[in-house]
N, C-alpha and C positions, 0 to 999 in steps of 0.2 A: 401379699408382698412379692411374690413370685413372680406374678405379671409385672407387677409396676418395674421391676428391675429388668424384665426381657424388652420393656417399653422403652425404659431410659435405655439403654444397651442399642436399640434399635437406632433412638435418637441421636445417640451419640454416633452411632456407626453413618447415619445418615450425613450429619456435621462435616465428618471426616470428609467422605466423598464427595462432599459440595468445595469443601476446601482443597482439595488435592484435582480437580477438576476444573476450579478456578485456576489454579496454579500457570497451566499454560496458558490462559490467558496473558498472565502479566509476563511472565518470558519473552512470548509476540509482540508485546511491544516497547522492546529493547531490539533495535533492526541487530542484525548479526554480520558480524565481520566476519566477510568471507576471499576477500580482495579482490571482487569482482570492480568496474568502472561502468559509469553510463556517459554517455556524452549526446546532448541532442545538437543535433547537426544541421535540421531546417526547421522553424524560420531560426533566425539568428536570436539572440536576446534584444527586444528594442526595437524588433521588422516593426513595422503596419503591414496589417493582414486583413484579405477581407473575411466576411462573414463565415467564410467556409475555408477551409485549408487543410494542405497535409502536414501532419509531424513525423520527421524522421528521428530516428536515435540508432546510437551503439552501443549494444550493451556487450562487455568483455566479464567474460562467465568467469567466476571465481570456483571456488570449491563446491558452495550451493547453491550459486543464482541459476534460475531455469527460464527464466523470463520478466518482464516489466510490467510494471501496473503507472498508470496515467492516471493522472488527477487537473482536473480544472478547476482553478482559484481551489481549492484541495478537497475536491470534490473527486472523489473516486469515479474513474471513465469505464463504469464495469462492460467488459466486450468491445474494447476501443477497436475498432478497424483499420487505425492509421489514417482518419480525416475528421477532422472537426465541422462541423456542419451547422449551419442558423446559431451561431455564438453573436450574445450583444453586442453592440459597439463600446468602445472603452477598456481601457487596463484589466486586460488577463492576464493572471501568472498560470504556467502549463509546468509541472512538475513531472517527471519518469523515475522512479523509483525499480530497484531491481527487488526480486521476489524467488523463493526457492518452488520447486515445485508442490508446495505445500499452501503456498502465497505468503508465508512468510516474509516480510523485509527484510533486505540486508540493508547494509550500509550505503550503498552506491546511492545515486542521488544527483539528478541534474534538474534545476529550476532556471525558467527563463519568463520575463514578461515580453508579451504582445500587446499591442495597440492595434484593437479591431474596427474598422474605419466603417 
């Protein structure tokens, strides 16, 4: 009986740590108000763009944003360079999302659609 309860005791202690590890999980994805602003500034919402393009943005730092993360049609642009390249023809949405140095979301949040000719 001795084992069996340092087994359960184990399991349960295992339980714990899956759940408390989960935890930040869900945190991350509640973005955090930090009063940072993003504003993308080229193209415009609505341009026709060709195949390739640059995206510019401003992102105004809040308390924790350290930088932006890019998403096409919401597709994460992981290591974006600041140009879009060989994009299909037809309705994109380009999304800039602010991020702490953690990658964290905040609140800040500029979405625009292009039309890729």
């Amino acid at each position: 009986m001795h084992v069996m309860g340092r087994i359960w005791f184990m399991g349960l202690g295992i339980a714990l740590v899956g759940c408390l590890s989960g935890a930040p999980v869900f945190a991350a994805d509640k973005p955090i108000e930090d009063g940072s602003k993003i504003m993308i500034t080229s193209p415009k919402d609505g341009d026709k763009v060709s195949d390739s393009f640059d995206l510019k943005y401003e992102l105004t730092k809040g308390s924790q944003a350290a930088h932006a993360h890019v998403f096409l049609d919401d597709q994460y642009q992981k290591g974006f360079s600041g140009a879009f390249k060989g994009v299909s023809r037809g309705t994109h949405q380009i999304t800039v999302k602010g991020a702490t140095k953690d990658h964290a979301l905040v609140t800040a949040t500029h979405s625009i659609t292009v039309d890729v000719q």
